[in-house]
C-alpha positions as CSV (number, residue, x, y, z in Angstrom):
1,X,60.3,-76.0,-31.5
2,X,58.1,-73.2,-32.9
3,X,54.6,-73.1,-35.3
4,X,55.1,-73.2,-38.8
5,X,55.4,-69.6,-40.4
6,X,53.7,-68.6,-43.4
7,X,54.7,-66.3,-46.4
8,X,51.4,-65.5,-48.8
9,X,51.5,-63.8,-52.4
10,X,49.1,-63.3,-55.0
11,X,45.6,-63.5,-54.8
12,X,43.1,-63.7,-52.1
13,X,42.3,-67.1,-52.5
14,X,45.7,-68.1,-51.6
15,X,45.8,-65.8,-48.9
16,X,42.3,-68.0,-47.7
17,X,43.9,-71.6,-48.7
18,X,47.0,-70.5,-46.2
19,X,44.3,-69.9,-43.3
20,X,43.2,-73.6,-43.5
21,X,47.1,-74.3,-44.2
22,X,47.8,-72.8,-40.6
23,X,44.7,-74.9,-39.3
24,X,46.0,-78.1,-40.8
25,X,49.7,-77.7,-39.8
26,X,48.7,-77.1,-36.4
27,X,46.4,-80.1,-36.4
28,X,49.3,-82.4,-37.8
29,X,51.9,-80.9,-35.2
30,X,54.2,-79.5,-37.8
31,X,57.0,-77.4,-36.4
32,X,60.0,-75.5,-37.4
33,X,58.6,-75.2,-40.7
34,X,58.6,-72.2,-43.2
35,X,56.1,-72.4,-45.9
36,X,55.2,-70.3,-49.1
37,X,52.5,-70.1,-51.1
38,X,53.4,-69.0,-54.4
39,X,51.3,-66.8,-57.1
40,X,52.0,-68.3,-61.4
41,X,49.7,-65.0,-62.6
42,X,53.1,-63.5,-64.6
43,X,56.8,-64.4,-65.0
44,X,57.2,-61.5,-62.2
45,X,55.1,-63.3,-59.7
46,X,57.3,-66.8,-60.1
47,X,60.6,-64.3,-60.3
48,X,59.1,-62.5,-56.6
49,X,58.2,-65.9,-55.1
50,X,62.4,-67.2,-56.0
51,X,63.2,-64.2,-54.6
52,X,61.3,-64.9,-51.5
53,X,62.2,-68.4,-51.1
54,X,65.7,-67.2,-50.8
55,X,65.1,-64.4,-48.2
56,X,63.6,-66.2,-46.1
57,X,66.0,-69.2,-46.3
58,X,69.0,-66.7,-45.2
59,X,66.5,-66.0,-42.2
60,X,65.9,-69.3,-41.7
61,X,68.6,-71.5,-42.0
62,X,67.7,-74.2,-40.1
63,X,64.2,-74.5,-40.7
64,X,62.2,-76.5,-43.3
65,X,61.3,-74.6,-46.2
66,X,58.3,-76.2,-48.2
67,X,57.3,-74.5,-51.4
68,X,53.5,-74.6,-52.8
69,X,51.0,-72.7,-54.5
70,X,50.5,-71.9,-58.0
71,X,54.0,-71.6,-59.1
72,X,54.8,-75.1,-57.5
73,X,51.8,-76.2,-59.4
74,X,52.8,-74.9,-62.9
75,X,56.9,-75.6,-62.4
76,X,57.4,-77.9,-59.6
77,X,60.4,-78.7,-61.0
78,X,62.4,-75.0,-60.9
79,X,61.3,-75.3,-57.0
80,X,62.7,-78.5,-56.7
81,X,65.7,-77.8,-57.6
82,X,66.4,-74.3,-55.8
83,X,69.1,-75.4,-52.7
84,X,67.1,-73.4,-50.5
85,X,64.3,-75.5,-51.3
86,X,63.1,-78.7,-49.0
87,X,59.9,-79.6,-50.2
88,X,57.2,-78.8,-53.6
89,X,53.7,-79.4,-52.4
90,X,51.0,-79.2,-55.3
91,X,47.3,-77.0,-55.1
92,X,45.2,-80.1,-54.8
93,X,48.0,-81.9,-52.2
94,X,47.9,-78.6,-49.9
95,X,44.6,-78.5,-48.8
96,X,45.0,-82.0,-47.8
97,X,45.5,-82.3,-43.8
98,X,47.3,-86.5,-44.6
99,X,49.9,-84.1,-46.4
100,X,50.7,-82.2,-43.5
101,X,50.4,-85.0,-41.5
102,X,53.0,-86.6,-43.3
103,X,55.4,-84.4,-43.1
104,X,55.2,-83.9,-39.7
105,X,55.6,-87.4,-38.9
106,X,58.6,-88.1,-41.3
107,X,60.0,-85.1,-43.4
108,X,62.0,-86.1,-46.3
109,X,60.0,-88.6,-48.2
110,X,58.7,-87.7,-51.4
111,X,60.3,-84.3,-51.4
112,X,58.1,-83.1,-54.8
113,X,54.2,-84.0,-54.2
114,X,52.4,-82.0,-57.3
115,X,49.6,-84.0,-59.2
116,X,47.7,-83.6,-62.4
117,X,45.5,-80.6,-61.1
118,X,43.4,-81.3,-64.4
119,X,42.2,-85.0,-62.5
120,X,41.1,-83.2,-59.1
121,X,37.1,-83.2,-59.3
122,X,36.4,-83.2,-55.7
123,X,35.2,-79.7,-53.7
124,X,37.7,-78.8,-51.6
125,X,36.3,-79.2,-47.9
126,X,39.1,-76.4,-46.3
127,X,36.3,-73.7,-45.2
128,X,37.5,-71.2,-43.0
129,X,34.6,-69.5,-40.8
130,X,35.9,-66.1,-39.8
131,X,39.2,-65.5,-42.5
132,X,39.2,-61.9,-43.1
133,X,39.1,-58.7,-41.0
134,X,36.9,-58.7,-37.7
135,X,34.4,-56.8,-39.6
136,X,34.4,-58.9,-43.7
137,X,34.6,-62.7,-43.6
138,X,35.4,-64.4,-47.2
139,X,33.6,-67.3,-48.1
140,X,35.4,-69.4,-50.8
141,X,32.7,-70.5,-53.3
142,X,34.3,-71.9,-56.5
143,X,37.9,-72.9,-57.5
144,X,39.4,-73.6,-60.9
145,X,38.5,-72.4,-64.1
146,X,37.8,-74.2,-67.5
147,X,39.0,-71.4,-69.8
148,X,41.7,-71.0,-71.5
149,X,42.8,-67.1,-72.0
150,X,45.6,-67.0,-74.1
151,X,47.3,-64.9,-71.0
152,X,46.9,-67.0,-68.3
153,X,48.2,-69.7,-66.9
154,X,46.2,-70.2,-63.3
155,X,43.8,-73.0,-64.7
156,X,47.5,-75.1,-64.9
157,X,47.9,-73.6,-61.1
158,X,44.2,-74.2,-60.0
159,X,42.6,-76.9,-62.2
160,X,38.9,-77.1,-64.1
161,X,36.3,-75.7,-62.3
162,X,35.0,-77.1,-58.9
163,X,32.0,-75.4,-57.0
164,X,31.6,-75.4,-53.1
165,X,27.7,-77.1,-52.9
166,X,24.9,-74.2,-51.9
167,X,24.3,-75.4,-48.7
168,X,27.5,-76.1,-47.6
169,X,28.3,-72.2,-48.2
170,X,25.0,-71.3,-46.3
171,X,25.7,-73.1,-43.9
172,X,29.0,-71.5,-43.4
173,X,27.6,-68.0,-43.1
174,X,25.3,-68.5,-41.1
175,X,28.2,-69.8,-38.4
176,X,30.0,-66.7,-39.5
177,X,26.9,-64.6,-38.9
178,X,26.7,-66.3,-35.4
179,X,30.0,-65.1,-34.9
180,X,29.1,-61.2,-35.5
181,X,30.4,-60.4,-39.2
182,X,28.5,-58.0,-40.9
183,X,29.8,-58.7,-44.5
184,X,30.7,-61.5,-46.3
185,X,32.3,-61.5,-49.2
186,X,32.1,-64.6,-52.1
187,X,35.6,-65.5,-53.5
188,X,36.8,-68.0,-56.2
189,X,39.2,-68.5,-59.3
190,X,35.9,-67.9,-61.8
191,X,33.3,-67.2,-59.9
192,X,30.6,-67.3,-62.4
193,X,31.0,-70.4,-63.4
194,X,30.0,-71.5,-60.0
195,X,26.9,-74.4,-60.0
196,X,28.3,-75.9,-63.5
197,X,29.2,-78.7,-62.4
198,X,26.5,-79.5,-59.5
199,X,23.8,-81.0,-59.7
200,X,20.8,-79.3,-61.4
201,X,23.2,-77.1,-62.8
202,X,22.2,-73.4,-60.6
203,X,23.9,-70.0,-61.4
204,X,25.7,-67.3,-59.2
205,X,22.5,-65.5,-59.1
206,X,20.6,-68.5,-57.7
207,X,23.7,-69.0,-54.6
208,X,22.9,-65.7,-53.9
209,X,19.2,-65.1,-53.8
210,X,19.4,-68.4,-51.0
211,X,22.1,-66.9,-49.1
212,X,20.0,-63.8,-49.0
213,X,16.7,-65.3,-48.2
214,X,17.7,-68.2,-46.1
215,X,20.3,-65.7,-43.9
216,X,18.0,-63.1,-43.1
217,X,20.6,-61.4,-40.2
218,X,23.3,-61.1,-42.6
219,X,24.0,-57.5,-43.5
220,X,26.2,-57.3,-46.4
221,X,26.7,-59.7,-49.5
222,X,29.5,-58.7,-51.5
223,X,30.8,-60.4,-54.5
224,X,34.4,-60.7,-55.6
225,X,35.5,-60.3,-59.6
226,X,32.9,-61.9,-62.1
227,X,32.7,-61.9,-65.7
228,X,30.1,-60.1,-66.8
229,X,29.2,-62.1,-69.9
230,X,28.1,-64.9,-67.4
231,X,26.2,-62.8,-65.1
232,X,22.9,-64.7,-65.4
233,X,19.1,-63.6,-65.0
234,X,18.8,-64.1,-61.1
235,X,22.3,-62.3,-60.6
236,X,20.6,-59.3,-62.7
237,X,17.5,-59.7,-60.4
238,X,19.8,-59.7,-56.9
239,X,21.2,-56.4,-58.5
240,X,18.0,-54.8,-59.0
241,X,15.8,-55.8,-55.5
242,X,18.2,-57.6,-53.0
243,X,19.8,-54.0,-50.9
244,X,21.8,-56.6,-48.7
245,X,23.9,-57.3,-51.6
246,X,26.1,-54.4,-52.3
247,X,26.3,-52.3,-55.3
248,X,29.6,-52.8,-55.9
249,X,31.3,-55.3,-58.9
250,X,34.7,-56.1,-60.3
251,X,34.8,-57.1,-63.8
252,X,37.2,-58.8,-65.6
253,X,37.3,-56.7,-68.7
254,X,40.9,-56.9,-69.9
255,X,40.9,-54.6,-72.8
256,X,38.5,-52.5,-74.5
257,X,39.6,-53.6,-78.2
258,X,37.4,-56.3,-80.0
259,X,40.5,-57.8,-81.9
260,X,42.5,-58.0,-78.7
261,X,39.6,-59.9,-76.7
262,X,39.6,-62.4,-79.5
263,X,43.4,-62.7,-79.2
264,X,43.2,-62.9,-75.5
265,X,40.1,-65.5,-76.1
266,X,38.0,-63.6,-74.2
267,X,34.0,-64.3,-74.6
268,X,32.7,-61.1,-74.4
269,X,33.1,-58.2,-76.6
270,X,33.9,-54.4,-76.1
271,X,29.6,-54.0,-76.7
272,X,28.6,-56.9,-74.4
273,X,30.7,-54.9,-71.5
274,X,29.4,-51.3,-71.7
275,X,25.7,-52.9,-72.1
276,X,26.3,-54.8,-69.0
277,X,27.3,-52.1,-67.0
278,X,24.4,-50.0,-68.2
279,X,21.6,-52.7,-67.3
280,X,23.3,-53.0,-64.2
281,X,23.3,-49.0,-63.7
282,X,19.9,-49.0,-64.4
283,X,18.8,-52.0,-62.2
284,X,21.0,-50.4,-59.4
285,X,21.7,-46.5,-60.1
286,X,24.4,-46.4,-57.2
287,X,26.2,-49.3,-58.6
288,X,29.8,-48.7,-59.3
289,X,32.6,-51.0,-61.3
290,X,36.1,-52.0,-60.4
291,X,37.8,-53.9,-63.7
292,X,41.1,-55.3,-64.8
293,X,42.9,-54.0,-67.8
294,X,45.9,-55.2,-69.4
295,X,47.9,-52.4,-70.8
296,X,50.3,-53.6,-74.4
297,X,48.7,-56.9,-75.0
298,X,50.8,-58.0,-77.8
299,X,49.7,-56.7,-81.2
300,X,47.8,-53.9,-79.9
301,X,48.6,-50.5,-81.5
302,X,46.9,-47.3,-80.6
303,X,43.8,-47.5,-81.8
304,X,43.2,-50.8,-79.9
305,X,44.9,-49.2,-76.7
306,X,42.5,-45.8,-77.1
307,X,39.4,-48.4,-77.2
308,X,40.8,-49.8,-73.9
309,X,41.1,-46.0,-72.5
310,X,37.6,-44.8,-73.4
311,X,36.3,-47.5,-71.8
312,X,36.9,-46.3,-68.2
313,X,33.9,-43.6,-69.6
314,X,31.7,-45.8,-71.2
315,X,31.7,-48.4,-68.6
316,X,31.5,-45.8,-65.9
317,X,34.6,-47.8,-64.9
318,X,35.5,-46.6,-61.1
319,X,38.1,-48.7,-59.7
320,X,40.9,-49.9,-62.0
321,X,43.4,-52.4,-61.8
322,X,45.8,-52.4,-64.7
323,X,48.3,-54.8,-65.4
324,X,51.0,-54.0,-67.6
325,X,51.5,-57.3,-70.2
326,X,54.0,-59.4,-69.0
327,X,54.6,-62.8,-70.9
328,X,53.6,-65.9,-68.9
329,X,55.5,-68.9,-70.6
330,X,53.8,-71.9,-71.2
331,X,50.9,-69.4,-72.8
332,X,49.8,-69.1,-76.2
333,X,50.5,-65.0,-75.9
334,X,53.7,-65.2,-75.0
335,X,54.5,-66.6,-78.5
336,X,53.0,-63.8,-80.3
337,X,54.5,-60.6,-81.3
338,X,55.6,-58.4,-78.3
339,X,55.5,-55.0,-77.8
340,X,58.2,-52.7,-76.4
341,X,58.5,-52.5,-72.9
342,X,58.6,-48.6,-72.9
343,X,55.2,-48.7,-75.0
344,X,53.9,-51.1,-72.6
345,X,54.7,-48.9,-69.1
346,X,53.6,-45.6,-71.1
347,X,50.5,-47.0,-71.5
348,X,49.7,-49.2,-68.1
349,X,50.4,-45.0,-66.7
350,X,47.9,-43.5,-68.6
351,X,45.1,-46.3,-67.7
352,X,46.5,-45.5,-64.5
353,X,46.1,-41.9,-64.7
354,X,42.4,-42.1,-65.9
355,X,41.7,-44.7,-63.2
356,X,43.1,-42.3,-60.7
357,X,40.1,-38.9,-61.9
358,X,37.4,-41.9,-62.3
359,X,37.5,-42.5,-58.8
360,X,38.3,-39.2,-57.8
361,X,35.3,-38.0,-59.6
362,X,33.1,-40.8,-57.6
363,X,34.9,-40.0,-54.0
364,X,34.5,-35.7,-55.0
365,X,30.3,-36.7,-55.9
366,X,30.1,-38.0,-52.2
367,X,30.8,-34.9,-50.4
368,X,27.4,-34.1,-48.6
369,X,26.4,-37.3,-48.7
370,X,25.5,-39.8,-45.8
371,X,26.8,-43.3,-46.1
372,X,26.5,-46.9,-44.4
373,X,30.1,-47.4,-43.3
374,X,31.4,-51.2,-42.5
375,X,34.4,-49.9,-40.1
376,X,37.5,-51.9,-41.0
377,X,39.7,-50.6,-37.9
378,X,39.0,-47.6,-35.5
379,X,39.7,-44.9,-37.6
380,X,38.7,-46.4,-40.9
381,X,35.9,-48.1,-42.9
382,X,34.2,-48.7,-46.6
383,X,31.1,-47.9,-47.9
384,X,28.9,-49.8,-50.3
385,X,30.5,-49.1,-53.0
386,X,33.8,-50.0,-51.3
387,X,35.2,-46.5,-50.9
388,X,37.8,-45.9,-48.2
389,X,36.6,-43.4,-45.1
390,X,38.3,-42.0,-42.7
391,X,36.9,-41.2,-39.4
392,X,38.7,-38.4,-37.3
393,X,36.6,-40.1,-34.1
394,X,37.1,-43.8,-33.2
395,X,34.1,-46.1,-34.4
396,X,33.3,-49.5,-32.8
397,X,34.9,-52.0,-35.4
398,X,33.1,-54.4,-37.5
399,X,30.1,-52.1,-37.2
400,X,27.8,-50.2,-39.4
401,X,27.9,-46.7,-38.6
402,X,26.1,-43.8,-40.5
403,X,28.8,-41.2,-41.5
404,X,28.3,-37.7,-43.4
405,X,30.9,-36.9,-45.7
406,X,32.8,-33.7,-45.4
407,X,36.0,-33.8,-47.6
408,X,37.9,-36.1,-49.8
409,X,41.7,-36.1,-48.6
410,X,44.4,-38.4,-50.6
411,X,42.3,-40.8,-52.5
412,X,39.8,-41.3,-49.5
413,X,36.6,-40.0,-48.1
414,X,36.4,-37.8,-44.7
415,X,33.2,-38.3,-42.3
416,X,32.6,-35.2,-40.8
């Protein structure tokens, strides 16, 4: 008999939710058990995780293979009826330990267990002190979401939004500062909508100003991808006076183009994102910006796609993650017009390309420079503005060490 193993893809929150997975498997005694837990962002991902189910199947063949995740969630039914297949276990029914517990005990009953994700209200109570690396713990704040891009299908995957209650997250980090980590890092599906549905009704900005103030020994607060149109006053005011929490934000932009935000059913437009990004610039002048961009969003011509391009310069965009369009059935987008799949690579390269001299122009302006570096591993750490260094000497990981940059050498920073 052997420990249930674990296959993750997607996003980091999945990557968190299989943490308490592992926790609650072992607590239920599950054995000989493979489970995967499965990313619905694009038709690719749910095409990946088929393709996974059945690799791991032909090195498994005796083992139980239980499917879950967002792609279980969204099509529990294409799982269900893969041979390789033994079991579809919802979002909601995963972080649930009477699941596990239930299959331990007597595999075979109720072989598809996916819900109405829209019903689940509750927070889920699956916190994880210590997931992460032994120097960056992430804290799961928020899970759901309760808009509708016409690209995305994860509220289907993930449900409305559900926020993790303030104290229960400081409470968390303060075990986790206990523990030694110098960084913690907030994570969730939309994570400035966090507070909406709590009581009094707090912001982002307000979670943060107590985590700050009421965790004095933590070092570094980092926050995961936000969207800036809900960044809220106390958010803005964290930014400006709070050096704990670091000057570092990933937006989710998705296109520079007004008319292709208002296909996408975005709430921001292309003005709204550049004026964030100067305020925050201004508040914090060492501030830099990751931001995803979708490249041939259908209907976009030239002109929308060059909007999309200068806006890596007007946003002082530094970190870019581009995603070529790929239609998600079951979405509004993939019923509109398409574009050509040549177009669309063509383009996701050239975001690419000025992603790459944006941050090569940031890593080439911090030569000469002395930075506070969270070590990752031995030989490697980040700075504040999450840059990659590598360190010829070994460092004491999970520790802040002051390092002098002397070179940049493929895509990362050299401390001297």
């Amino acid at each position: 008999m052997s420990a249930p193993r674990f296959t993750t893809l997607g996003c980091r929150l999945n990557a968190y939710e299989t943490e308490a997975m592992k926790a609650m498997t072992g607590e239920a005694g599950l054995e000989d058990a493979v489970i995967i837990n499965t990313c619905a962002v694009t038709s690719e991902a749910v095409r990946k995780a088929r393709q996974e189910i059945r690799r791991l199947r032909r090195e498994n063949p005796k083992a139980r293979l239980i499917v879950t995740g967002c792609a279980a969630q969204t099509e529990p039914e294409t799982f269900a009826a893969m041979q390789e297949v033994d079991a579809v276990i919802g979002n909601a029914e995963k972080m649930r330990p009477a699941t596990w517990a239930a299959l331990a005990g007597d595999f075979g009953t109720e072989p598809v267990q996916v819900d109405d994700i829209m019903s689940v209200t509750e927070t889920a109570g699956h916190l994880i002190d210590g997931f992460g690396t032994r120097s960056r713990a992430y804290v799961q704040v928020q899970n759901g979401c309760d808009h509708r891009c016409t690209f995305c299908i994860i509220p289907y995957g993930r449900g409305n939004s559900r926020s993790v209650p303030a104290g229960v997250v400081v409470d968390q980090i303060k075990r986790l500062v206990d523990r030694g980590y110098n960084e913690v890092v907030l994570t969730g599906v939309d994570l400035t909508s966090w507070g909406a549905d709590l009581p009094s009704v707090p912001r982002l900005g307000d979670l943060v100003m107590r985590i700050l103030r009421l965790v004095p020994d933590l070092r570094r607060l980092r926050i995961s991808s936000i969207d800036s149109i809900e960044a809220d006053e106390n958010l803005m005011q964290a930014i400006a006076t709070e050096p704990r929490l670091m000057p570092h934000l990933h937006l989710s932009l998705q296109h520079g183009a007004d008319l292709i935000l208002k296909r996408m059913k975005r709430r921001h437009l292309r003005d709204d994102a550049i004026a964030f990004c100067e305020e925050a610039r201004r508040l914090r002048p060492e501030m830099t910006f990751g931001a995803d961009i979708i490249a041939g969003f259908p209907t976009e011509t030239e002109a929308h796609f060059a909007q999309s391009l200068r806006l890596v310069e007007d946003c002082h965009l530094t970190w870019l993650h581009v995603f070529p369009f790929s239609p998600r059935p079951g979405t509004p987008a993939a019923r509109m017009p398409q574009l050509d799949g040549r177009v669309i690579k063509s383009r996701a390269a050239q975001l690419r390309a000025a992603g790459a001299s944006a941050a090569d122009r940031h890593l080439q302006a911090q030569i000469g420079r002395v930075h506070p570096v969270l070590m990752e591993n031995p030989h490697m750490g980040r700075t504040e503005q999450f840059a990659e260094v590598d360190f010829r000497d070994p460092q004491p990981e999970g520790q802040i060490v002051s390092a002098t940059i002397s070179e940049v050498s493929e895509g990362r920073l050299v401390a001297g």
